[in-house]
C-alpha positions in Angstrom: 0.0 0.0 0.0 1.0 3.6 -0.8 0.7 6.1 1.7 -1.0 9.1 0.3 -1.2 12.5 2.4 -3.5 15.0 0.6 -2.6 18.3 1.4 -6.0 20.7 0.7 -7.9 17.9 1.9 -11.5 20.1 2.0 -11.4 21.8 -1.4 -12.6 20.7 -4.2 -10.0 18.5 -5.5 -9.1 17.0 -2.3 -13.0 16.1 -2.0 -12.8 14.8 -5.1 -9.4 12.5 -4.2 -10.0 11.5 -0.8 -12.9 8.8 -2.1 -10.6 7.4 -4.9 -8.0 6.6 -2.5 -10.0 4.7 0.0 -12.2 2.9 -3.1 -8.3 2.4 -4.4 -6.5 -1.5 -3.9 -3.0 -0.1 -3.6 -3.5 3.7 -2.1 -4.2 4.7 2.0 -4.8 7.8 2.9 -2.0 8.5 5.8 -2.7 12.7 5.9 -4.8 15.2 5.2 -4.5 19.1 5.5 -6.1 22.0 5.6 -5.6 26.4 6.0 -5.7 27.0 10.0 -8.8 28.7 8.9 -10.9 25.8 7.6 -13.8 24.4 9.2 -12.8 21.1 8.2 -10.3 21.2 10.9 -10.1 18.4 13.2 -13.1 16.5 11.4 -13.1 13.4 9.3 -11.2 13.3 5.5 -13.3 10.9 4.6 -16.5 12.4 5.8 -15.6 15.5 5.2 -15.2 14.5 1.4 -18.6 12.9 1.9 -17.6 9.4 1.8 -17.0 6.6 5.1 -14.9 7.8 7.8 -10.9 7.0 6.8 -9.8 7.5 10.7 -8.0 10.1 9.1 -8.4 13.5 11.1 -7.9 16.7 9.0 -5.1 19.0 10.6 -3.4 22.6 9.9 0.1 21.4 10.5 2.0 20.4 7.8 4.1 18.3 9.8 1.7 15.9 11.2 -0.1 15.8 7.6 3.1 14.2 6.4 3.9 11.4 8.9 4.0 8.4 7.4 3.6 9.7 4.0 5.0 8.0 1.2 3.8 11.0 -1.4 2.1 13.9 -1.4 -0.5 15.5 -3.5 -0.9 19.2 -2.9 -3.8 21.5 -3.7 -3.9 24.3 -2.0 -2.6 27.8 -2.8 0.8 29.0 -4.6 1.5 30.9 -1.2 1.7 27.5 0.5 3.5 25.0 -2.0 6.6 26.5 -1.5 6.5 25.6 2.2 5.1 22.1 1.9 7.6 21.4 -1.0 10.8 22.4 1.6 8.7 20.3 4.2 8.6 17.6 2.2 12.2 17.9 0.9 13.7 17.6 4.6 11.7 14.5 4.5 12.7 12.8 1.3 8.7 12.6 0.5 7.9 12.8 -3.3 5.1 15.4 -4.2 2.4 15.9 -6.7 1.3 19.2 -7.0 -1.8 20.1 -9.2 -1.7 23.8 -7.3 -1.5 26.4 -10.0 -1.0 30.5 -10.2 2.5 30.7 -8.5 4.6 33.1 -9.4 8.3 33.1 -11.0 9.9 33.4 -7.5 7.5 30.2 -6.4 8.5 29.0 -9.4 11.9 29.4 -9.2 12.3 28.1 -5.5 10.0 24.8 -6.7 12.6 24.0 -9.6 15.5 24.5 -6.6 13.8 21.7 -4.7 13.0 19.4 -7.4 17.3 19.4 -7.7 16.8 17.1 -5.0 13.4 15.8 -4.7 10.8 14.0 -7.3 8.1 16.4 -8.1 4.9 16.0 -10.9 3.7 19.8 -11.6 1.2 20.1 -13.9 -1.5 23.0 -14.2 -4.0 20.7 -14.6 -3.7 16.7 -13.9 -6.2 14.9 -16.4 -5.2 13.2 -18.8 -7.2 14.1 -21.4 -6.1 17.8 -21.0 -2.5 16.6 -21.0 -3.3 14.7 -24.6 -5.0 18.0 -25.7 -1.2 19.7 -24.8 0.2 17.4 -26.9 -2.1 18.0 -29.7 -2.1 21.6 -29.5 2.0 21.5 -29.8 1.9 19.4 -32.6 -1.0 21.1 -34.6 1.3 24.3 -34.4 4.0 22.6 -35.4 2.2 22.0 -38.7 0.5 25.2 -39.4 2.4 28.4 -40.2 1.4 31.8 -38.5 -1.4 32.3 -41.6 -3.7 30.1 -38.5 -4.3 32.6 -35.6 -4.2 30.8 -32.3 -6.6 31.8 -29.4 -7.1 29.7 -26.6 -10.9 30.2 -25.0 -10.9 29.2 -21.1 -14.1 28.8 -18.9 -14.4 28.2 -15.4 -16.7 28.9 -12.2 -17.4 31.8 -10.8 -15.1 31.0 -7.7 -11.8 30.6 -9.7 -9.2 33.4 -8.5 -6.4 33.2 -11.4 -6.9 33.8 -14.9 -6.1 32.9 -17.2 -6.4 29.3 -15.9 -3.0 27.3 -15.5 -4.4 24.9 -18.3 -4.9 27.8 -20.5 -1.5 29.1 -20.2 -0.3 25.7 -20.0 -2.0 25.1 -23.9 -0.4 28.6 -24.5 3.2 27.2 -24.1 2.4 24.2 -26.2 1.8 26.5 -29.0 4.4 28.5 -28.5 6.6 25.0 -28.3 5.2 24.2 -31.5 6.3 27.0 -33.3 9.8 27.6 -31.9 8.9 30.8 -29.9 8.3 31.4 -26.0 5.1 32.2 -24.7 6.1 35.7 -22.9 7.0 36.9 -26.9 3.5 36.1 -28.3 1.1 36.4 -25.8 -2.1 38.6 -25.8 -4.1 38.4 -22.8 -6.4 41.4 -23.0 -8.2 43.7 -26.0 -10.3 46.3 -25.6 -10.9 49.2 -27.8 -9.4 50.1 -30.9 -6.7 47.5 -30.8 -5.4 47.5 -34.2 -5.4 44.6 -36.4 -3.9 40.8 -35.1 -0.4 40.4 -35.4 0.8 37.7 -37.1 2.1 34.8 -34.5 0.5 36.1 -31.7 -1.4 33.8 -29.5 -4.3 35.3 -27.6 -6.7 34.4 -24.7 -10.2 34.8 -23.3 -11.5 34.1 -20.7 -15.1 33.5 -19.4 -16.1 33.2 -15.4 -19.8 32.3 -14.3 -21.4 29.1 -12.5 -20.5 26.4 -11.4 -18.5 25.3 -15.5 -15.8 22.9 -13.9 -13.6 23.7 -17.1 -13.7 24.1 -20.6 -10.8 24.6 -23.0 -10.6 25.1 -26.4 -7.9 25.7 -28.9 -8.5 27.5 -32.2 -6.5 27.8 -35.6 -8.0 30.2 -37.6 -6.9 29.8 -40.9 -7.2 31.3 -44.6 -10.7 29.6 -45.1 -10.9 27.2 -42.8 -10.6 26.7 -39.0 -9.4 24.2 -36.9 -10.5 23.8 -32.7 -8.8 21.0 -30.6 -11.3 21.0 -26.9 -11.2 19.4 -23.5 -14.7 19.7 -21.5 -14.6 18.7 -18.0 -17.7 17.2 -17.0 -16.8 16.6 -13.3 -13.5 16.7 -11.1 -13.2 12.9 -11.3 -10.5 12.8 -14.6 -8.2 15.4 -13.0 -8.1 13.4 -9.4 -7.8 10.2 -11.4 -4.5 11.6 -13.4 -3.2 13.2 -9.8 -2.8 9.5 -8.6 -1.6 8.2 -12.0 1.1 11.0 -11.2 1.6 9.6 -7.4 2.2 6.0 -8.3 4.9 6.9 -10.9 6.5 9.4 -9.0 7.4 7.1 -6.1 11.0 6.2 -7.2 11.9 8.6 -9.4 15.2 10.5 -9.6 15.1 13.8 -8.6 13.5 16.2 -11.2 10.5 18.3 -12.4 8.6 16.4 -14.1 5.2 16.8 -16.4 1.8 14.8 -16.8 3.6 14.5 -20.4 6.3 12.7 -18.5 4.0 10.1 -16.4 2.1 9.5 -19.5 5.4 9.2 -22.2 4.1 11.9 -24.2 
């Protein structure tokens, strides 16, 4: 059995995770944690999560979250994986971490870590959506800068960073496809008279309302015809699903920072 401590045990994904791991044959969950803040503190993972009780208490401190652990998987906030990945580091645990929206100096400190720890990052953990990266880098690849890319995004109402890590995460795979970087192409915003496209640019927009769990879509429009690669989520179930595809392959890895494109040999 693999011991599995879920940090961001109360929020959507890790409601979502906690029931796979206890309806799972080779996964136990050891840990589960939550902001100091959270109500879910000192309750039930499993009931919190709405499932049987696990015996697993939720807790604030990190520390107890990761006794035992074997890996961790960590939603939370960008503020916070920087922490947990040090914490996890002093304790030679492997991590998963589906937490997006850090910035470069999170960013920066995460790659440091992963120098001497095994680490899955990926802004978003199904592995549809990891397929659809592929696809997007690929279909790039093939068609000149005559096909304008824009990459539509929706999500609920409650989603703090935009655009979504997925999006941007798509965003790069075009600009891999092409031989360019994402920072010299990117248009995130128009809004009055912008002036026509330019040519390579790869733009975004963004749509917030509901409860939409995640839609994606990537469009080539071309000279007279147009071509959209899409990923709808229709629940949270595929992104926890690829989170512990990620956790079982991670265990025994070399140090590194490693993709969903790298757990599924994409």
């Amino acid at each position: 059995m693999l011991n599995v401590a879920m940090f961001g045990a109360s929020g959507r994904m890790g409601r979502t995770i906690v029931p796979l791991v206890a309806g799972s044959a080779d996964l136990r969950l050891s840990g589960a944690l939550a902001a100091a803040d959270d109500s879910s503190i000192g309750h039930d993972a499993g009931v919190v999560a709405g499932a049987a009780p696990l015996a697993v208490s939720i807790t604030s401190d990190p520390e107890r979250a990761l006794d035992g652990a074997q890996v961790v998987i960590d939603f939370t906030l960008p503020t916070a994986t920087v922490d947990h990945a040090r914490r996890c580091l002093a304790r030679s645990v492997p991590m998963v971490i589906g937490t997006t929206g850090h910035d470069d100096p999170a960013l920066s400190e995460l790659r440091k870590v992963a120098g001497s720890l095994p680490i899955v990052m990926a802004p978003n953990m199904s592995l549809g959506v990891n397929l659809l990266f592929k696809l997007a880098e690929l279909a790039a690849r093939a068609l000149d800068t005559d096909y304008d890319a824009e990459i539509v995004e929706a999500h609920h109402r409650h989603k703090v960073d935009a655009p979504s890590g997925t999006a941007l995460g798509l965003g790069r795979a075009v600009a891999r496809g092409r031989g360019t970087s994402l920072e010299a192409t990117a248009v995130y915003a128009r809004q009055g008279a912008t002036g026509p496209r330019s040519a390579g640019a790869i733009g975004f927009s963004v749509v917030r309302g509901g409860d939409i769990v995640g839609d994606h879509r990537v469009i080539f429009a071309g000279p007279g015809e147009q071509i959209e690669l899409a990923h709808h989520a229709q629940d949270r179930s595929g992104f926890a699903r690829g989170a512990l595809v990620a956790a079982r392959w991670v265990v025994g890895r070399p140090p590194g920072l490693y993709s969903m494109l790298d757990v599924l040999g994409l």
